[in-house]
GULO-60647 format. One record per residue (C-alpha): x negated, z, y; residue in one letter. Coordinates in steps of 0.2 Angstrom, whole numbers, plus 5000, padded with zeros to 4 digits. Example, Ala and Ser with C-alpha at 12.3 -4.5 7.8 and 13.67 -1.06 7.14 Angstrom:
BEGIN
<east 4938, up 5039, north 4978, r A>;
<east 4932, up 5036, north 4995, r S>;
//
This chain:
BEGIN
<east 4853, up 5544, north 5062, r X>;
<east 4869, up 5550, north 5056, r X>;
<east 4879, up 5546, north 5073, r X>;
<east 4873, up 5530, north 5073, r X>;
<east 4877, up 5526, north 5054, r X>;
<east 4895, up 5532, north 5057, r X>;
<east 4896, up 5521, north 5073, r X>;
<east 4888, up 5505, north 5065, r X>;
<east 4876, up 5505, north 5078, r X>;
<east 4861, up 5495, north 5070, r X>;
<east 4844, up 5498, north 5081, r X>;
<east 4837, up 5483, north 5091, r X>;
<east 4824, up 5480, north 5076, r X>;
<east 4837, up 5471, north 5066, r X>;
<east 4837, up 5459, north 5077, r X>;
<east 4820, up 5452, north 5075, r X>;
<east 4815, up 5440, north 5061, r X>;
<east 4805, up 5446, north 5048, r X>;
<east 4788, up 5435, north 5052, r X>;
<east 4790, up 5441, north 5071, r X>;
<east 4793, up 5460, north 5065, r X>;
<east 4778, up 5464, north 5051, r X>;
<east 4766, up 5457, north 5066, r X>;
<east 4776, up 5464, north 5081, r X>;
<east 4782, up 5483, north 5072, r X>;
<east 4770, up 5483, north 5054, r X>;
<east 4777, up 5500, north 5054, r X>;
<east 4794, up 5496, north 5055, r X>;
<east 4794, up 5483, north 5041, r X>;
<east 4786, up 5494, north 5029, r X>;
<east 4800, up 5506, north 5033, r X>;
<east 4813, up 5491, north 5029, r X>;
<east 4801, up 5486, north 5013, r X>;
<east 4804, up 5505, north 5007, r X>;
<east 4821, up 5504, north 5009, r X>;
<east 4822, up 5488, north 4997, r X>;
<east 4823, up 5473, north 5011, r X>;
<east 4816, up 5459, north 5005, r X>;
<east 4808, up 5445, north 5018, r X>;
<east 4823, up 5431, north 5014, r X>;
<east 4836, up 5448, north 5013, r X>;
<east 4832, up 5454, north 5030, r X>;
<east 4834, up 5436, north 5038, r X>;
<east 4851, up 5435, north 5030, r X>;
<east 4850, up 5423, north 5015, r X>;
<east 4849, up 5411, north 5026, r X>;
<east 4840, up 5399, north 5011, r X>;
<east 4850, up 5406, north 4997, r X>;
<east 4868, up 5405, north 5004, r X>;
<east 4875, up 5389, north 5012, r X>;
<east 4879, up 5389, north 5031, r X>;
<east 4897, up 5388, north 5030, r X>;
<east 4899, up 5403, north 5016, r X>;
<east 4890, up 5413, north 5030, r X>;
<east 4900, up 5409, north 5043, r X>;
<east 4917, up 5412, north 5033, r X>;
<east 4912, up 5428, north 5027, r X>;
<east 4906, up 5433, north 5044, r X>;
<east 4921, up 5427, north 5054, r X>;
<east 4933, up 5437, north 5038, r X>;
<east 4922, up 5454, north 5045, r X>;
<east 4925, up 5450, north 5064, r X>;
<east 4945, up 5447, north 5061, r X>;
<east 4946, up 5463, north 5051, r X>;
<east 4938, up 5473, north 5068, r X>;
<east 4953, up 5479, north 5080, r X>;
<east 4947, up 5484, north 5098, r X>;
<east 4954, up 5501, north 5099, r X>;
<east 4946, up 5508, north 5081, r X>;
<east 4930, up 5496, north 5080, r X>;
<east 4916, up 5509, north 5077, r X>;
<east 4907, up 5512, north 5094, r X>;
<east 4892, up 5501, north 5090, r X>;
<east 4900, up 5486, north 5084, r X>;
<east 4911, up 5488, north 5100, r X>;
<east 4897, up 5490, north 5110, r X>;
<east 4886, up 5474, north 5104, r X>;
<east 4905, up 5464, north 5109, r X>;
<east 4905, up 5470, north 5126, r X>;
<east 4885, up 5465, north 5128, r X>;
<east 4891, up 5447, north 5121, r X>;
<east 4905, up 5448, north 5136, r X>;
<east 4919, up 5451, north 5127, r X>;
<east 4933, up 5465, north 5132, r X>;
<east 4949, up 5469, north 5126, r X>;
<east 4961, up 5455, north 5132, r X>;
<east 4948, up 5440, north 5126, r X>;
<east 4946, up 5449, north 5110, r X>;
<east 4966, up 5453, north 5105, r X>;
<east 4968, up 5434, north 5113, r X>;
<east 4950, up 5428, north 5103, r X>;
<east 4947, up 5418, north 5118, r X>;
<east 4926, up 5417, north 5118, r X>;
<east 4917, up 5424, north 5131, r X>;
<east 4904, up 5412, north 5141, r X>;
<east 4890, up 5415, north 5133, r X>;
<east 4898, up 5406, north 5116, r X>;
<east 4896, up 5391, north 5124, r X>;
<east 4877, up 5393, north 5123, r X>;
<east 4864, up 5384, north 5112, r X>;
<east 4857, up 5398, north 5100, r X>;
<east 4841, up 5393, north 5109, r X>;
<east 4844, up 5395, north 5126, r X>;
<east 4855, up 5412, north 5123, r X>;
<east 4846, up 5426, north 5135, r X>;
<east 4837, up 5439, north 5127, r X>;
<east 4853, up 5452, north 5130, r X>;
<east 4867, up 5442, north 5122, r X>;
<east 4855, up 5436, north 5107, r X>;
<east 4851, up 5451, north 5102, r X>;
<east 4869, up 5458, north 5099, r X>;
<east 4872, up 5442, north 5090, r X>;
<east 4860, up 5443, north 5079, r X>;
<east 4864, up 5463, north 5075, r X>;
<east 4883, up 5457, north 5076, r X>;
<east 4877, up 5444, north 5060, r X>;
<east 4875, up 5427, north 5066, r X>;
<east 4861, up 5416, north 5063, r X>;
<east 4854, up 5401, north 5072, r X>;
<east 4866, up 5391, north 5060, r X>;
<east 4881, up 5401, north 5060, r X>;
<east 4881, up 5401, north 5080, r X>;
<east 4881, up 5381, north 5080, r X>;
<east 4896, up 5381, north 5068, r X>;
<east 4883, up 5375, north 5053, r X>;
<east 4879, up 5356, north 5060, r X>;
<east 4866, up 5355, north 5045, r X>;
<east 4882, up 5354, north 5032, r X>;
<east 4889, up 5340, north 5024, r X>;
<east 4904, up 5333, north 5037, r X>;
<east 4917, up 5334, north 5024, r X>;
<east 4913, up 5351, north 5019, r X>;
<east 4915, up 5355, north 5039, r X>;
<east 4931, up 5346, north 5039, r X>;
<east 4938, up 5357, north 5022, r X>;
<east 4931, up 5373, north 5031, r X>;
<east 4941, up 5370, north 5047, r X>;
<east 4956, up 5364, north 5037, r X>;
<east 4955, up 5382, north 5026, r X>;
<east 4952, up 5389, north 5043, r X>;
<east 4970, up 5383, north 5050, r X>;
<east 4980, up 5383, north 5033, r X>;
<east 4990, up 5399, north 5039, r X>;
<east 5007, up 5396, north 5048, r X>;
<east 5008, up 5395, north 5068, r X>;
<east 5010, up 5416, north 5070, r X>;
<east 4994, up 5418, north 5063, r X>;
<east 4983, up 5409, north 5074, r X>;
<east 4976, up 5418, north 5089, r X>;
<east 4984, up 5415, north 5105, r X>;
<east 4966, up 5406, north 5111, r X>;
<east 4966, up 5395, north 5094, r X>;
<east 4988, up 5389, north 5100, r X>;
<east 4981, up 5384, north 5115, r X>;
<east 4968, up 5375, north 5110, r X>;
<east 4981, up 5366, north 5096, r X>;
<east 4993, up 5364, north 5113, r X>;
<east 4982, up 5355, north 5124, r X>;
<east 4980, up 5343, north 5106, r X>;
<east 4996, up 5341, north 5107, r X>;
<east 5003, up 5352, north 5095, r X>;
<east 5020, up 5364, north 5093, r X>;
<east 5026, up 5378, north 5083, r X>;
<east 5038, up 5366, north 5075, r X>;
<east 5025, up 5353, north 5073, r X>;
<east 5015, up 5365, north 5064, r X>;
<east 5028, up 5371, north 5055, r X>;
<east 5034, up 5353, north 5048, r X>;
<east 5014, up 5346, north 5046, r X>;
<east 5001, up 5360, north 5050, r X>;
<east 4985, up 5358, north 5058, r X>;
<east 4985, up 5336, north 5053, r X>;
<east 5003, up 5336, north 5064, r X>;
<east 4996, up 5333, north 5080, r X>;
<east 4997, up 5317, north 5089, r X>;
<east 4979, up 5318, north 5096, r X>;
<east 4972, up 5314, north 5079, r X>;
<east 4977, up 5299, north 5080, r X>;
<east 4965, up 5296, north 5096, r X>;
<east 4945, up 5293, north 5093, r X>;
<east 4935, up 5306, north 5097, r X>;
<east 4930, up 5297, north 5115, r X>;
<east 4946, up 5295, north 5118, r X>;
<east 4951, up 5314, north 5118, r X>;
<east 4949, up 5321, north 5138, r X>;
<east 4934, up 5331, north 5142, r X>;
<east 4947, up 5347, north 5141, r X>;
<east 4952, up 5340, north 5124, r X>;
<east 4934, up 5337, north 5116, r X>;
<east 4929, up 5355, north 5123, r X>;
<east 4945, up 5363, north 5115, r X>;
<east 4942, up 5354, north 5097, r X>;
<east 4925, up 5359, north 5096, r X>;
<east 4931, up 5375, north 5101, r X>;
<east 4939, up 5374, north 5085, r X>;
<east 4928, up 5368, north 5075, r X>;
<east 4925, up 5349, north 5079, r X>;
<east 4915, up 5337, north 5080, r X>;
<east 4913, up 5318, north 5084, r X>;
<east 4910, up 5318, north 5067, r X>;
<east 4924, up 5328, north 5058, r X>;
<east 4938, up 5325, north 5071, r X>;
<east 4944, up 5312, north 5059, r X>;
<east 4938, up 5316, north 5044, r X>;
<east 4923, up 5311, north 5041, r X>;
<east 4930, up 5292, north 5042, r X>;
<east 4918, up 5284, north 5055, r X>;
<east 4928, up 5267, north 5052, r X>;
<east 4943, up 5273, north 5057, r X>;
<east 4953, up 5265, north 5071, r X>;
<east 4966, up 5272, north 5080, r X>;
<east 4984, up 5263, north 5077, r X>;
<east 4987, up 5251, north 5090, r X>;
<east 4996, up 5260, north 5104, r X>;
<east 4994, up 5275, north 5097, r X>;
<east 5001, up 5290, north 5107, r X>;
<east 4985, up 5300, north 5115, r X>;
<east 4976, up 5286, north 5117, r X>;
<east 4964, up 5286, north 5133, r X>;
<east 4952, up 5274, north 5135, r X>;
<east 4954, up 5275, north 5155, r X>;
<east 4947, up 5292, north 5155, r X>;
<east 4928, up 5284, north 5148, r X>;
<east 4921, up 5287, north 5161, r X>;
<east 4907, up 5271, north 5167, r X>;
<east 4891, up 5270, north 5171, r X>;
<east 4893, up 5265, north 5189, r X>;
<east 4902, up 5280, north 5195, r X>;
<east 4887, up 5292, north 5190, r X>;
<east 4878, up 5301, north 5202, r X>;
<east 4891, up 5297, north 5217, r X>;
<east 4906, up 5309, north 5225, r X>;
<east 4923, up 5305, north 5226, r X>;
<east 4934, up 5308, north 5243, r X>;
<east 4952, up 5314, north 5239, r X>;
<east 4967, up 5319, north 5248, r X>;
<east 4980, up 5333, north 5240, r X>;
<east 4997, up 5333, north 5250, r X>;
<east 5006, up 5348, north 5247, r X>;
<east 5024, up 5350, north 5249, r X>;
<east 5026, up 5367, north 5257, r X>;
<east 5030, up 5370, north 5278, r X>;
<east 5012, up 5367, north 5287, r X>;
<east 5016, up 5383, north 5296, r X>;
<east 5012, up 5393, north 5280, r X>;
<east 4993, up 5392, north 5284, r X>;
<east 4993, up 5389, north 5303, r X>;
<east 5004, up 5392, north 5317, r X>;
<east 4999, up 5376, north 5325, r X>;
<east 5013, up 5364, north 5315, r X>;
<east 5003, up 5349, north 5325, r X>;
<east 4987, up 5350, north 5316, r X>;
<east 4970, up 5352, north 5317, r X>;
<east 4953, up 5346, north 5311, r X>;
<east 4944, up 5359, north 5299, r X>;
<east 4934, up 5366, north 5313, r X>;
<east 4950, up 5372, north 5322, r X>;
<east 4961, up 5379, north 5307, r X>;
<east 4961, up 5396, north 5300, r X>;
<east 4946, up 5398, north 5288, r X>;
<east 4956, up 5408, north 5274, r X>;
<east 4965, up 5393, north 5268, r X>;
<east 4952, up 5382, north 5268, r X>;
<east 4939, up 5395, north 5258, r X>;
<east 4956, up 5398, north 5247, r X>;
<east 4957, up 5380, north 5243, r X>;
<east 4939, up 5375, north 5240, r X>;
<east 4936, up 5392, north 5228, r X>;
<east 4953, up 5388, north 5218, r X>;
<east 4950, up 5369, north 5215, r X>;
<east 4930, up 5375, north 5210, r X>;
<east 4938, up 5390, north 5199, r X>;
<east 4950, up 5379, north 5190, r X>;
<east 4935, up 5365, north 5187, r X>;
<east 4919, up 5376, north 5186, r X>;
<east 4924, up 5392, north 5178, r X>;
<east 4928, up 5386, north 5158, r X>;
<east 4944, up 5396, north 5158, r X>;
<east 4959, up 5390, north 5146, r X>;
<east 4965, up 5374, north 5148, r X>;
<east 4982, up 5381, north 5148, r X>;
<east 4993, up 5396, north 5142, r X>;
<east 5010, up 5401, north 5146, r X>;
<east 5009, up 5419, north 5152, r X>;
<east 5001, up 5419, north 5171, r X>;
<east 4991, up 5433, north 5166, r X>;
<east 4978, up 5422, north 5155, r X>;
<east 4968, up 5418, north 5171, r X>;
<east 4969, up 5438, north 5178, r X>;
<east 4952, up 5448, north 5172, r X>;
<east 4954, up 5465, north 5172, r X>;
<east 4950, up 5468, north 5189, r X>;
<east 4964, up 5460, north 5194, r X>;
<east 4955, up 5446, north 5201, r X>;
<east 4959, up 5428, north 5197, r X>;
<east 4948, up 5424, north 5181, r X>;
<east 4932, up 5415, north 5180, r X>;
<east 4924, up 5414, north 5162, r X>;
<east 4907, up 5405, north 5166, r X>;
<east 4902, up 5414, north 5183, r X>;
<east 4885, up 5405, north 5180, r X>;
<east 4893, up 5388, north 5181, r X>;
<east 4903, up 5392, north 5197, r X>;
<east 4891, up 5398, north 5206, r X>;
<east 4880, up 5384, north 5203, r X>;
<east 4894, up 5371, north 5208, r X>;
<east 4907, up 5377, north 5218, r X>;
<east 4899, up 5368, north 5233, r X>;
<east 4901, up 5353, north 5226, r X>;
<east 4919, up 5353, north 5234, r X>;
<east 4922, up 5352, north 5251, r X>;
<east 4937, up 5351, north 5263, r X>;
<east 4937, up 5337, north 5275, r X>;
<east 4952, up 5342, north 5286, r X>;
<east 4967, up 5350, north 5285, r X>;
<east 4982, up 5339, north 5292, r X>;
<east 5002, up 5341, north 5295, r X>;
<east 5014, up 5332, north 5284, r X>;
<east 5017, up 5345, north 5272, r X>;
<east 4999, up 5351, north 5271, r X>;
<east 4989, up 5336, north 5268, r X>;
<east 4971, up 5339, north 5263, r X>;
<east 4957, up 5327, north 5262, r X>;
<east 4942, up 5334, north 5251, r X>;
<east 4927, up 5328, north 5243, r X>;
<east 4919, up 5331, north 5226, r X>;
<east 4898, up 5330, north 5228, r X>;
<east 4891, up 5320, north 5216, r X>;
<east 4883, up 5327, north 5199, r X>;
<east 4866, up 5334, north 5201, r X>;
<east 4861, up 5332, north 5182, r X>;
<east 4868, up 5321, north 5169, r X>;
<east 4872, up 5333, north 5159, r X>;
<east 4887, up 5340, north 5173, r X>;
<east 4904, up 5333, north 5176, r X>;
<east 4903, up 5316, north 5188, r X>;
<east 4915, up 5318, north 5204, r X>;
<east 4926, up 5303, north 5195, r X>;
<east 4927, up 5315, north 5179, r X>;
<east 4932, up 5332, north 5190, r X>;
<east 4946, up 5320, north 5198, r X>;
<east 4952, up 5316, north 5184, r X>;
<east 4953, up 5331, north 5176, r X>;
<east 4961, up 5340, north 5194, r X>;
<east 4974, up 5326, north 5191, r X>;
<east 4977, up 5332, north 5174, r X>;
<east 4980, up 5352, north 5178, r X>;
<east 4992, up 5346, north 5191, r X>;
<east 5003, up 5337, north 5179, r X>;
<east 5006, up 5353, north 5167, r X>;
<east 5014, up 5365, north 5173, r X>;
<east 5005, up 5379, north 5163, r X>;
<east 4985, up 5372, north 5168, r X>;
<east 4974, up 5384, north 5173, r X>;
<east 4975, up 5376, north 5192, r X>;
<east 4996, up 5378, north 5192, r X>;
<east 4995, up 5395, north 5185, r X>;
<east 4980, up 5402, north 5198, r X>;
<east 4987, up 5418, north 5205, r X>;
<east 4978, up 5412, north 5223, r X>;
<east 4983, up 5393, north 5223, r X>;
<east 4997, up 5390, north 5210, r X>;
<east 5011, up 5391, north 5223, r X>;
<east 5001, up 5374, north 5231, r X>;
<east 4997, up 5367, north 5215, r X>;
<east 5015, up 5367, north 5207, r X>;
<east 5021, up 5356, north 5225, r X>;
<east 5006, up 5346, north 5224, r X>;
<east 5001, up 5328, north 5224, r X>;
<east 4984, up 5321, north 5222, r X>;
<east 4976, up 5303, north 5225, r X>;
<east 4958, up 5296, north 5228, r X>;
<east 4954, up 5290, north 5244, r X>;
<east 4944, up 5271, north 5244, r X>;
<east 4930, up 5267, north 5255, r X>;
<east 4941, up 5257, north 5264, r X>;
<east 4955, up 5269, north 5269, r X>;
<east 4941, up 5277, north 5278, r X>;
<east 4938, up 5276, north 5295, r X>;
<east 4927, up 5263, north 5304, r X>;
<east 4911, up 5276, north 5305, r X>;
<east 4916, up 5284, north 5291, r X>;
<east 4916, up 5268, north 5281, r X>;
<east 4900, up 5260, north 5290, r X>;
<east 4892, up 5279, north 5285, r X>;
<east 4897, up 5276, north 5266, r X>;
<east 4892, up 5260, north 5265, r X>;
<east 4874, up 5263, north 5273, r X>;
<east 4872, up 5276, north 5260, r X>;
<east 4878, up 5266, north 5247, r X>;
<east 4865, up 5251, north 5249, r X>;
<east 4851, up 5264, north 5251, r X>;
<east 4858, up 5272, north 5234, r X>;
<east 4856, up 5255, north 5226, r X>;
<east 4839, up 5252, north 5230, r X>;
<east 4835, up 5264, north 5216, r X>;
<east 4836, up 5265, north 5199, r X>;
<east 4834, up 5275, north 5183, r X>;
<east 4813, up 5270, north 5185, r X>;
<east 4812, up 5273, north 5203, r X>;
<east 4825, up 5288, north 5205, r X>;
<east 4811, up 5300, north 5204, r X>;
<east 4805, up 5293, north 5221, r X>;
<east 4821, up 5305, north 5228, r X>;
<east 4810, up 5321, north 5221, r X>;
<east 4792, up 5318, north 5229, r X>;
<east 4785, up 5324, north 5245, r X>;
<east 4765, up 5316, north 5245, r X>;
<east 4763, up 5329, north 5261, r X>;
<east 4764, up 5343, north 5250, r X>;
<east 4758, up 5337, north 5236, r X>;
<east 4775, up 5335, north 5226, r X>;
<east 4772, up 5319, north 5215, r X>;
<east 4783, up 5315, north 5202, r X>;
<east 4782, up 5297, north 5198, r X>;
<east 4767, up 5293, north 5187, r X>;
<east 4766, up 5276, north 5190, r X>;
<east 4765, up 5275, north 5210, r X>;
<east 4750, up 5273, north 5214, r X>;
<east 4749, up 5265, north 5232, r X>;
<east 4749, up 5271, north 5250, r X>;
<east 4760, up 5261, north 5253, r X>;
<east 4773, up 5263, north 5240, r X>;
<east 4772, up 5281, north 5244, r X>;
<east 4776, up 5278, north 5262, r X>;
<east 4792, up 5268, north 5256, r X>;
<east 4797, up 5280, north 5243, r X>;
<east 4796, up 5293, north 5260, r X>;
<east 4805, up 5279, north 5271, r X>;
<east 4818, up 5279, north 5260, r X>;
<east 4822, up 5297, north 5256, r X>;
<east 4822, up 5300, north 5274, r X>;
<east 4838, up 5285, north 5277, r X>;
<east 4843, up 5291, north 5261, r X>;
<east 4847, up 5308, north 5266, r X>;
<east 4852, up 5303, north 5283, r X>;
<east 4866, up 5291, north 5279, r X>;
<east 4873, up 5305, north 5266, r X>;
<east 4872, up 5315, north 5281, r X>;
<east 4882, up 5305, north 5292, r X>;
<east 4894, up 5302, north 5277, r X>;
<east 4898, up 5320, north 5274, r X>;
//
C-alpha cells in the first residue's frame, strides 16, 4: 500500500462509478465510505463543479507532470493511454483522444478515468455555455508563442499562424478566423478542435457572422457535394526523379512487370500520410519517426482499416508517372475519394506536410505533381467499364442502397420494405452487374 501511494498508483477501483461499485464491490465502497468518500466526491464533483473548472484544473495537473520524474503510476496509466516520451515533451495526443468517451475500450478508459477525466472533461465540456468555451480557450492561449507545446504551434501553423503573428495579435492573429468554420480544410477543422474548437466557438460564439468578402483562407471549393459520395477518384502523380531509381527497365512497364517494392512503397506512404492522423505538419523530419525508428503512424486502427483504399494502376516512364486510384468511402462517416485527393494535393503543396517529410516517400513527394484523371482521359474499355458501373450505381439511392447488403439465399435481408420475389431477384440482378462492372473498372 505504501509503494503504491508513493507511486500514485491508484487501484483499478477508482475507476468505476459509484452506483456501479456499491453493487459491483459492496465491500470496496464501504471501505471508501470509511475513509470519508462521499457518493458525488468519489464521481468527482461532477454536479457541484462546472465542466470547464474541471477540466482547467485537471489539464494545470497534467502540465505540472515531467516524463522522467512522474511517479511510476501516473506514468504508467500514460503509457496505457498511448502516450510515450516524445508525444508527451511534444503534447502531441495519442490515438485514442480522438475517441468518444463512449466508445473508448475498456483499457484506455480505465486509466483515464484514474488519470482524472470524466465523460465531460474528455469531450472538452460540450454541455457549457459557448462563450464560456470560447474565454477558456482564449485563457488557454493567453501565454506568448514559447510557451505553447510544439503540438499546439503546429496546430496554430496549419491556421495560419506565426511567432511574429502571435507576437503582434496572439491567438485572434490568424488569418483562418476569418474563414467560416466549413470553410476551414478537413486538416484545419481536426487541428481547431484539437484545440479547443468547435463550429460553434470558432468565431466566437457569433453564428451571424460572415467572413469578409475575399477574405484570405477562404475555401468554399473544398465543400465537398453530395454527388461525389460513395465514388473513387483515379489520379496520376508524376514524379520528377530518373525512372531508373525504381526499375532498370527506363522503358516502362505495366504494374504487373515492375519491381513490387515501389509500388508497396508508394501505396503504404500515400495511405500513411491520409489514414494514420499524424501532424499535419512540423519542421523537424523527426515528428513522423516513432521510436522504433519506423515511419509514424498514430491511428494504426484507422490504417489498417483503409489503407486498401489506394491502389496503383501502373507505373510508367516520364519521370515516374503514377496512375492510382482512391476506393470509395465505405461509411459516411470516412473521408470521400474527392476529400483524400484534395487533402494529398494539400501535403504536396507544403513543404513541411506529413507526406513531404515521410522518411520512405518524401524524396518523391518533394518532386511531385499531382492531378485527377476524368473518365474521359481513360481508355476506350476503361471508359465503357466506368461508365457501366456508373449507370448501375445510379439506379440506387439512399432508400434502395440496402439492396447492395442482402443475400435472400442465405437469408441476409436488410431491407424491410422488399417484400416481393421478384424485387428480390432484381435487387440480386443488380448486385451481381453491380459488382461486375466495378470489377472490370478496377
Amino acid at each position: 500500500a505504501g509503494f503504491m501511494r508513493d507511486a500514485a498508483e491508484k487501484p483499478k477501483a477508482y475507476a468505476i462509478k459509484w452506483s456501479e461499485l456499491t453493487v459491483t464491490f459492496p465491500r470496496k465502497a464501504e471501505a471508501a465510505e470509511f475513509l470519508g468518500y462521499q457518493p458525488r466526491v468519489w464521481d468527482g464533483c461532477v454536479q457541484e463543479t462546472p465542466c470547464l473548472v474541471r477540466r482547467r484544473r485537471l489539464e494545470a495537473r497534467m502540465n505540472s507532470w515531467r516524463w522522467g520524474i512522474m511517479p511510476s503510476g501516473i506514468q504508467q496509466r500514460l503509457v496505457e493511454m498511448g502516450w510515450a516520451q516524445r508525444t508527451w515533451v511534444e503534447g502531441e495526443p495519442p490515438a485514442s483522444y480522438a475517441s468518444s468517451w463512449s466508445n473508448l475500450p475498456y483499457n484506455q478508459a480505465v486509466p483515464a478515468r484514474l488519470l482524472g477525466y470524466t465523460h465531460d472533461t474528455w469531450e472538452l465540456c460540450p454541455g457549457s455555455k459557448c462563450l464560456e468555451r470560447f474565454a477558456f480557450i482564449q485563457d488557454r492561449f493567453n501565454g506568448p508563442w514559447g510557451a505553447l507545446k510544439l503540438s499546439q504551434q503546429r496546430a496554430w501553423m496549419l491556421l495560419g499562424h506565426s511567432p511574429v503573428l502571435w507576437a503582434k495579435h496572439g491567438m485572434m492573429g490568424t488569418t483562418a478566423l476569418q474563414s467560416r468554420w466549413d470553410e476551414l480544410t478537413p486538416e484545419q477543422r481536426q487541428q481547431a478542435s484539437f484545440l479547443g474548437f468547435d463550429h460553434e466557438s470558432w468565431q466566437g460564439c457569433n453564428s451571424n457572422w460572415v467572413a469578409p468578402s475575399g477574405a484570405p483562407g477562404s475555401n468554399n471549393s473544398l465543400l465537398v457535394s453530395p454527388d461525389v459520395r460513395f465514388r473513387q477518384v483515379r489520379a496520376r502523380m508524376v514524379i520528377k526523379r530518373p525512372f531508373a531509381e525504381i526499375s532498370g527497365n527506363v522503358f516502362g512497364n505495366r504494374v504487373a512487370q515492375m519491381p513490387t517494392s515501389f509500388i508497396i512503397l508508394f501505396q503504404r506512404s500515400i495511405a500513411r500520410s491520409l489514414f494514420c492522423g499524424n501532424p499535419p505538419l512540423s519542421n523537424d523530419a523527426k515528428t513522423y519517426i516513432d521510436a522504433s525508428g519506423s515511419p509514424l503512424c498514430k491511428d494504426k486502427k484507422s490504417f489498417e482499416m483503409q489503407n486498401g483504399r489506394v491502389n496503383v494502376n501502373t507505373v510508367t516512364e516520364g519521370s515516374i508517372i503514377v496512375d492510382f486510384s482512391i476506393g470509395a468511402n465505405r461509411s459516411a462517416t470516412q473521408e470521400t475519394a474527392k476529400a483524400l485527393f484534395q487533402a494529398l494535393q494539400r501535403q504536396l503543396s507544403r513543404s513541411n506536410s506529413a507526406l513531404v517529410q515521410d522518411s520512405e516517400f518524401g524524396r518523391y513527394a518533394r518532386v511531385a505533381t499531382l492531378e485527377q484523371i476524368p473518365l474521359s482521359q481513360l481508355a476506350s474499355v476503361e471508359l465503357e467499364a466506368a461508365l457501366r458501373f456508373e449507370k448501375t450505381r445510379g439506379a440506387y439511392t439512399s432508400a434502395t442502397a440496402c439492396q447492395l447488403h442482402e443475400d435472400p439465399r442465405n437469408g441476409i435481408t436488410r431491407c424491410a420494405t422488399v417484400g416481393s420475389a421478384h424485387r428480390q431477384e432484381f435487387g440480386i440482378a443488380a448486385v451481381v452487374g453491380l459488382f461486375a462492372a466495378a470489377a472490370s473498372w478496377l
